[in-house]
Rosetta silent file (secondary structure, phi, psi, omega in degrees, C-alpha in Angstrom):
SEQUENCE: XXXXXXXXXXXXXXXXXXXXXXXXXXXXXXXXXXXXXXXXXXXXXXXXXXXXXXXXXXXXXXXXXXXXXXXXXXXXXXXXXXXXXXXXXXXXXXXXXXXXXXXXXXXXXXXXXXXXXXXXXXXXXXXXXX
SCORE:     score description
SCORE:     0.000 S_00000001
   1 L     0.000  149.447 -153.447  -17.889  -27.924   25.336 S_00000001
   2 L   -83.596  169.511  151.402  -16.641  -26.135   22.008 S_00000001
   3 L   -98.946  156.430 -176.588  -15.541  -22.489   22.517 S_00000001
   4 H   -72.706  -17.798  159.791  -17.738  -20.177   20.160 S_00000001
   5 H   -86.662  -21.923  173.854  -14.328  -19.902   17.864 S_00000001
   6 H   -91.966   -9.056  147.918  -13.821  -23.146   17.580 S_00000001
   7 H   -50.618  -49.457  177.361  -17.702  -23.373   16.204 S_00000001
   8 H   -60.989  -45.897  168.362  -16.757  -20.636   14.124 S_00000001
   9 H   -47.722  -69.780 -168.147  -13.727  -22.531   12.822 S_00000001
  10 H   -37.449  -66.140 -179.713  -15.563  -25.405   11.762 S_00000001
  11 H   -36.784  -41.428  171.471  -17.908  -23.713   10.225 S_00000001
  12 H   -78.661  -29.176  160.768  -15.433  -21.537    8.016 S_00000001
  13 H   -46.351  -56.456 -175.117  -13.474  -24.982    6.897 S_00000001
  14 L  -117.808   56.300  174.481  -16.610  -25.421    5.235 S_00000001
  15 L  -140.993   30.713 -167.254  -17.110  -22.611    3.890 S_00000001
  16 L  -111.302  110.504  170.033  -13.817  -21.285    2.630 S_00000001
  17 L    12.145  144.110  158.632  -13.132  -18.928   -0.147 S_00000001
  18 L   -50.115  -42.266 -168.029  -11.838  -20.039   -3.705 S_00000001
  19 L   -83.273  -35.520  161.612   -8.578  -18.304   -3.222 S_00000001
  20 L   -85.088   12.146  154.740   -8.166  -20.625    0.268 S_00000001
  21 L   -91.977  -55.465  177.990   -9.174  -23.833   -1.565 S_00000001
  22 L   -49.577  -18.109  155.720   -6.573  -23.040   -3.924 S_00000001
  23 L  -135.242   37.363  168.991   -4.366  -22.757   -1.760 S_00000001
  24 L   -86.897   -7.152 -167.075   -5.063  -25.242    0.669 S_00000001
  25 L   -89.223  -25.118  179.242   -4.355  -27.739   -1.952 S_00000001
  26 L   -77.680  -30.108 -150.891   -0.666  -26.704   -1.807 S_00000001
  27 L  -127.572   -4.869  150.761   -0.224  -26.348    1.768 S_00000001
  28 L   -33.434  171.336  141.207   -2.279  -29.635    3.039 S_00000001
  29 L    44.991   36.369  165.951   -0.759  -32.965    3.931 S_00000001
  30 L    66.623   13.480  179.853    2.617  -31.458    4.500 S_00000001
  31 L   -74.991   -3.658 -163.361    3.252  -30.422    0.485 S_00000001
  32 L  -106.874  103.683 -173.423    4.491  -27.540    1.186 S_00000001
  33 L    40.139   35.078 -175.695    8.364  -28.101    2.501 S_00000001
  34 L    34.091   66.797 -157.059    7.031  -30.687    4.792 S_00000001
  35 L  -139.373  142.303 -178.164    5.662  -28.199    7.052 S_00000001
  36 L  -115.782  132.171  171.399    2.174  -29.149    8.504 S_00000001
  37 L  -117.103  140.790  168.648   -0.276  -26.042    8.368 S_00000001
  38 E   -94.218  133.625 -174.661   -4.105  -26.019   10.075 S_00000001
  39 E  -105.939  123.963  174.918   -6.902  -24.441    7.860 S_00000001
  40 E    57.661   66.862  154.291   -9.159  -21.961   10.732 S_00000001
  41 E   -86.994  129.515  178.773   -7.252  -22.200   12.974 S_00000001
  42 E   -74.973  137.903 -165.713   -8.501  -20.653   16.497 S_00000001
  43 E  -153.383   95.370  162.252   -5.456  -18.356   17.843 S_00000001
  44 L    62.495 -153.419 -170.398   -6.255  -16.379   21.050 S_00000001
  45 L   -87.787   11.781  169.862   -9.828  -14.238   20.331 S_00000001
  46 E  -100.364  168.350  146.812   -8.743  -14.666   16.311 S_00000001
  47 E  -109.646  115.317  176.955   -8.975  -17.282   13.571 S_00000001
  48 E   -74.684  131.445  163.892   -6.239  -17.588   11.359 S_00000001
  49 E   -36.835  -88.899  150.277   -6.841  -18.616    7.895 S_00000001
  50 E  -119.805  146.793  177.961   -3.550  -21.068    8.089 S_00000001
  51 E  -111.261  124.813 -166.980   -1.405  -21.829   10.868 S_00000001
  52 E  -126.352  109.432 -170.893    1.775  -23.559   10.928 S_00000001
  53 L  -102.478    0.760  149.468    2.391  -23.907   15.080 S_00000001
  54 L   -78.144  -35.746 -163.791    6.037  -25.315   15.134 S_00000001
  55 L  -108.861   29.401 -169.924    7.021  -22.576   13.095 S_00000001
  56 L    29.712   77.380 -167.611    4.485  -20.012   14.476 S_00000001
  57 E  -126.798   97.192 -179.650    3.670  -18.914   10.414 S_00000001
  58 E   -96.484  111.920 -164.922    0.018  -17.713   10.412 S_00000001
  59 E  -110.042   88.710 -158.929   -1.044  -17.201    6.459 S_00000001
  60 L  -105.584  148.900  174.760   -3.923  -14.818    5.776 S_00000001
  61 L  -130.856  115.949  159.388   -5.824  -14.220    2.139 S_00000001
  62 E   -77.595  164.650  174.692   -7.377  -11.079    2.068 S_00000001
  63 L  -111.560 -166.760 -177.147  -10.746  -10.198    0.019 S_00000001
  64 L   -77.882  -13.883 -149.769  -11.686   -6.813   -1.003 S_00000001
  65 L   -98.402  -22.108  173.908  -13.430   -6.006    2.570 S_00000001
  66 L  -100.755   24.330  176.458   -9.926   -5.598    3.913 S_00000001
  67 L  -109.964  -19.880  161.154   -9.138   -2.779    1.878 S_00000001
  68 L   -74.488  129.408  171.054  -11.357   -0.503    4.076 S_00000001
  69 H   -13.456  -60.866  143.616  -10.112    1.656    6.408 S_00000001
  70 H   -30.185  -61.793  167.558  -11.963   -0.154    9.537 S_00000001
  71 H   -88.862    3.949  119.459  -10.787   -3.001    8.691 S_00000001
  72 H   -25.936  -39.711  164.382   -7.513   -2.177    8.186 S_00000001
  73 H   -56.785  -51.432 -164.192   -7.196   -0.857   11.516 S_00000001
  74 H   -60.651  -44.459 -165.159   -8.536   -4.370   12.777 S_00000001
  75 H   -69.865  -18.899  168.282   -5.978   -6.319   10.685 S_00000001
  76 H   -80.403  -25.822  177.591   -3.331   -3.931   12.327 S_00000001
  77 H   -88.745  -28.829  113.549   -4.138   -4.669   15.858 S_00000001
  78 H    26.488  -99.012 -173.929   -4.459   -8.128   14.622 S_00000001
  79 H   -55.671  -46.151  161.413   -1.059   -8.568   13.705 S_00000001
  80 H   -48.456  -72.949 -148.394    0.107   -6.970   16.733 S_00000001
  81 H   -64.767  -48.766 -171.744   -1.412   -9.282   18.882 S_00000001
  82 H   -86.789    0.037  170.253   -0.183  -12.489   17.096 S_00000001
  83 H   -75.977  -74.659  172.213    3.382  -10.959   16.401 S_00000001
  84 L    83.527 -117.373  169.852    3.056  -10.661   20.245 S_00000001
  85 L  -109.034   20.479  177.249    3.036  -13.963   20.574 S_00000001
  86 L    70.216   18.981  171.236    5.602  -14.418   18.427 S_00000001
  87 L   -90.946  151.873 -153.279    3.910  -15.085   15.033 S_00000001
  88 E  -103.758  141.065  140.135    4.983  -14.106   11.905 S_00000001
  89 E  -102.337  121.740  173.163    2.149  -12.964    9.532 S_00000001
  90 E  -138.206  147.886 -158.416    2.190  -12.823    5.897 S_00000001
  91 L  -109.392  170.583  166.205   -1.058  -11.547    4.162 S_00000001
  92 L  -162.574  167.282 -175.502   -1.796  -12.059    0.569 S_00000001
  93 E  -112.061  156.114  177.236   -4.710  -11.052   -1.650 S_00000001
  94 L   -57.151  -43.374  159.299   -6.951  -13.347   -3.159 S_00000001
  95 H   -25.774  -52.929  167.453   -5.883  -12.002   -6.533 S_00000001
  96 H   -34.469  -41.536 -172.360   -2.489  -12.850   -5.580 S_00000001
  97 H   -84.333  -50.241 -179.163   -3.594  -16.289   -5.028 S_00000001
  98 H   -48.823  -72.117  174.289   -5.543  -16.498   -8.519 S_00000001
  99 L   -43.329  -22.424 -157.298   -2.841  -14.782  -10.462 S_00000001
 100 L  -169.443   48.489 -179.576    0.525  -15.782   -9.814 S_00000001
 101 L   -64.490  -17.822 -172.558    0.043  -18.781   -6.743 S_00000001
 102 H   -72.238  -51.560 -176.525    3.638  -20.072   -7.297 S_00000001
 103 H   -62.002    8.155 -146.493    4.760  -16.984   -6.227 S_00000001
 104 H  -114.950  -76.079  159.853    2.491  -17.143   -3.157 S_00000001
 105 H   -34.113  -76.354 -141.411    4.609  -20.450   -2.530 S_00000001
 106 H  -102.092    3.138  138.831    7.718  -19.141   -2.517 S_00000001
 107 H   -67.690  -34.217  164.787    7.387  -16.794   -0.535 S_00000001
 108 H   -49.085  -60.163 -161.967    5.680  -18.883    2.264 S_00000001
 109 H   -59.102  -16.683  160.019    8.761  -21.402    1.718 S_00000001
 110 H   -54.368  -66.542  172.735   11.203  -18.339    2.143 S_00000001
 111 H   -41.156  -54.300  178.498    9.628  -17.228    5.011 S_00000001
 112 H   -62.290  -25.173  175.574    9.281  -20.723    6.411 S_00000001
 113 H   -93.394   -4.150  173.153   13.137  -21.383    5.731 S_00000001
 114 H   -83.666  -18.003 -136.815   14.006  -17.774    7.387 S_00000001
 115 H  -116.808  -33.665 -141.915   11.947  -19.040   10.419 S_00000001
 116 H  -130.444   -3.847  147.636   13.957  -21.878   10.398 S_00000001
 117 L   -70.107  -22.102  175.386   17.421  -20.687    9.816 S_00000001
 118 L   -51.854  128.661  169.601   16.794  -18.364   12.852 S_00000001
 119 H   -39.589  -44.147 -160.949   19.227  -18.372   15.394 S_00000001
 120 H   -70.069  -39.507  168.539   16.410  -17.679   17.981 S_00000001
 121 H   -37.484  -94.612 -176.593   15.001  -21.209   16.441 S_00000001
 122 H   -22.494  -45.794 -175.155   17.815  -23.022   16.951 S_00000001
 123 H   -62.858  -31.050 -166.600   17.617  -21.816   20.796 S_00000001
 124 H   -68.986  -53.168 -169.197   14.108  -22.965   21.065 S_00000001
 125 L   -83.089   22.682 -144.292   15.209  -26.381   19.981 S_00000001
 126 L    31.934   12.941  178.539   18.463  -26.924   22.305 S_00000001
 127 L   -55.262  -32.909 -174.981   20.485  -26.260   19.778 S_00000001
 128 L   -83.395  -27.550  179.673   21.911  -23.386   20.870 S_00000001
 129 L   -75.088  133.142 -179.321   23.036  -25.040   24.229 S_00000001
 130 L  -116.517    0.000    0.000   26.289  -26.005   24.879 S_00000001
């Protein structure tokens, strides 16, 4: 049996925003630095927009609805919970997405090559062991 987020998931795949088809097209099938990301992905009691779970990179596009106070609040405990667990969150606005998406890109692929230049990385991966 499904958990009610992973119902929820589906359901939001097909239903998902202009600004996260647009940039799902980028970040699909490994295009993006050969990094595999999940679109609604269930994480704990949230769903992440995209998820990239080797390199724990959770990628949210805000709307306008997250510019209210309440939900501000949410999206702060939010983060806290999946930082956590050791995930990195970076937020973007849909605008953001419309306007300028390369720059959207390179900042994931910074982030994703900081994640992966980490020392603490390297440890994860035996790398670190001598």
């Amino acid at each position: 049996m499904l958990s009610d987020n992973k119902y929820l998931a589906r359901s939001l795949r097909k239903k998902m925003t202009w600004a996260e088809k647009a940039l799902w097209l980028h970040l699909r099938d490994r295009k993006l630095v050969r990094t595999k990301f999940r679109r609604q992905q269930p994480f704990g009691p949230y769903i992440l927009d995209f998820y990239c779970a080797e390199r724990k990179l959770s990628v949210e596009i805000d709307g306008g609805q997250h510019d209210f106070p309440d939900q501000k609040i949410h999206d702060l405990k939010r983060n806290n919970y999946l930082e956590s667990k050791g995930v990195r969150v970076l937020r973007f606005w849909n605008s953001q997405i419309m306007e300028n998406i390369e720059a959207v890109l390179t900042r994931i692929k910074s982030e994703l090559e900081k994640i992966d230049s980490s020392p603490l990385r390297g440890e994860e991966q035996g790398e670190g062991e001598k």
